[in-house]
C-alpha positions as CSV (number, residue, x, y, z in Angstrom):
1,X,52.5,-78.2,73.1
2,X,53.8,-80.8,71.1
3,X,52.2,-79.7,68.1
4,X,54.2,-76.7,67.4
5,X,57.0,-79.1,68.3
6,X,56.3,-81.3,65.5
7,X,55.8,-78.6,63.5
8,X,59.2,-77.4,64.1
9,X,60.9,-80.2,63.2
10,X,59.0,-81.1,60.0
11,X,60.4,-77.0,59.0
12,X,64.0,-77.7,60.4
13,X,64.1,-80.7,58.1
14,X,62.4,-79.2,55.0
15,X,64.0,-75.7,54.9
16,X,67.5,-77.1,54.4
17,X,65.9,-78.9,51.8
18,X,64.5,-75.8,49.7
19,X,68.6,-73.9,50.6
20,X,70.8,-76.1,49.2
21,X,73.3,-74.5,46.6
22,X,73.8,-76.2,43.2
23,X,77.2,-77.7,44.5
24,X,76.7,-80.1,47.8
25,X,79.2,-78.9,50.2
26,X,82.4,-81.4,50.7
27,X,83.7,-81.1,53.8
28,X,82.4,-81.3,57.7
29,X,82.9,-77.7,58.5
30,X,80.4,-76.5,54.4
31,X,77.7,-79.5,56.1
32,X,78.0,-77.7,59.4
33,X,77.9,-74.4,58.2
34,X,74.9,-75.7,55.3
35,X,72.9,-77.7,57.8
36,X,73.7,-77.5,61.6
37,X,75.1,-73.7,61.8
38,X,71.6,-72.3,61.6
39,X,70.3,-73.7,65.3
40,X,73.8,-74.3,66.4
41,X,75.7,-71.1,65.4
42,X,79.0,-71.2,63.1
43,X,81.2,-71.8,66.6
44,X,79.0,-74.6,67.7
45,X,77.8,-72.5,70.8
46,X,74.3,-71.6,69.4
47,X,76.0,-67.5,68.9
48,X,77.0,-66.2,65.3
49,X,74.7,-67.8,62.5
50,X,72.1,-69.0,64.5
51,X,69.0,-68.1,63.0
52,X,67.3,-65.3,65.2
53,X,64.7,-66.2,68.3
54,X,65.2,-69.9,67.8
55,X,63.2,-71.7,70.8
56,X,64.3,-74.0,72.0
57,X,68.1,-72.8,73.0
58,X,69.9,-75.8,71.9
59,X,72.9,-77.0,74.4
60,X,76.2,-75.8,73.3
61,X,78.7,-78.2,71.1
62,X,81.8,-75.8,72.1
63,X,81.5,-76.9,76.2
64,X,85.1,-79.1,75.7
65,X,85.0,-80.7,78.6
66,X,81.6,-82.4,78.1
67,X,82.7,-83.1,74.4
68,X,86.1,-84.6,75.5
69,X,83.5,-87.0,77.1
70,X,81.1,-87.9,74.8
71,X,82.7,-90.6,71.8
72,X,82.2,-89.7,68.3
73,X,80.0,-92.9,67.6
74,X,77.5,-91.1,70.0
75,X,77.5,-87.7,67.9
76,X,77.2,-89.7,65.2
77,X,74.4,-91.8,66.2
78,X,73.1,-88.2,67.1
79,X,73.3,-86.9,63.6
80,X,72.3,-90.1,61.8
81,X,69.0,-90.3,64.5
82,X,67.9,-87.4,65.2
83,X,67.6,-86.0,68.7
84,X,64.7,-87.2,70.1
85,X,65.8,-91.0,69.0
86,X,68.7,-90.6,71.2
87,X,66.6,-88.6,74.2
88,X,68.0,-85.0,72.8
89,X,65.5,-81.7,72.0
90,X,63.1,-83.9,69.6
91,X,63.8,-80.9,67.5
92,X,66.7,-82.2,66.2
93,X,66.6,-83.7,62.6
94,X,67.8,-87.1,61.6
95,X,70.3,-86.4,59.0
96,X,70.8,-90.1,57.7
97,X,68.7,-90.2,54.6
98,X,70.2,-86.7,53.7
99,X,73.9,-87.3,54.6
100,X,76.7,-90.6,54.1
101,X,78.2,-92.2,57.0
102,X,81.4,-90.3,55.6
103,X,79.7,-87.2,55.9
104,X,78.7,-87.0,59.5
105,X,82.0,-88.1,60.4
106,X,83.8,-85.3,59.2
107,X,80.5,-83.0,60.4
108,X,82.0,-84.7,63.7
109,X,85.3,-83.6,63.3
110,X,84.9,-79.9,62.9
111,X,82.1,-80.5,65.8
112,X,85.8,-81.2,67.6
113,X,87.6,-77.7,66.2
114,X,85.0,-76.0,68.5
């Protein structure tokens, strides 16, 4: 079982690496849309550009009451470490070898639009 777990995880994090455009996007909401959009949908609720029978059905980002809760160092420390660093689906990339401290901040603030 966790073999095709792994497996999973090593394609999440090389298939953005094989799609990225000529021009790195600049703002949170171009990262989200690059890199998170595809498992967490373009609203953050896992709907509209997520890519098609993606197992496991990640938890939504657009629940405001749960995000009014949770501090932005914690999404951050999300993005930067992946999820299963932080006890999250293991399928979950880390995204700080890939993305500035900068970045994943504002990829937090347009988590906060949702």
């Amino acid at each position: 079982m966790k073999l095709p777990i792994t497996i999973m995880a090593v394609l999440l994090t090389i298939v953005p690496l094989t799609a990225m455009p000529q021009t790195a996007p600049v703002t949170g909401k171009e990262i989200f849309e690059q890199m998170c959009a595809g498992c967490h949908g373009t609203r953050g609720d896992g709907g509209a550009g997520q890519k098609s029978g993606f197992v496991p059905r990640v938890p939504t980002l657009a629940n405001k009451e749960y995000m009014n809760s949770v501090p932005d160092d914690y999404l951050v420390l999300i993005i930067q470490k992946g999820g299963e660093y932080m006890g999250k689906m293991s399928s979950m990339p880390a995204w700080e070898k890939r993305l500035s401290e900068k970045e994943i901040r504002d990829v937090v603030a347009h988590i906060r639009t949702f």
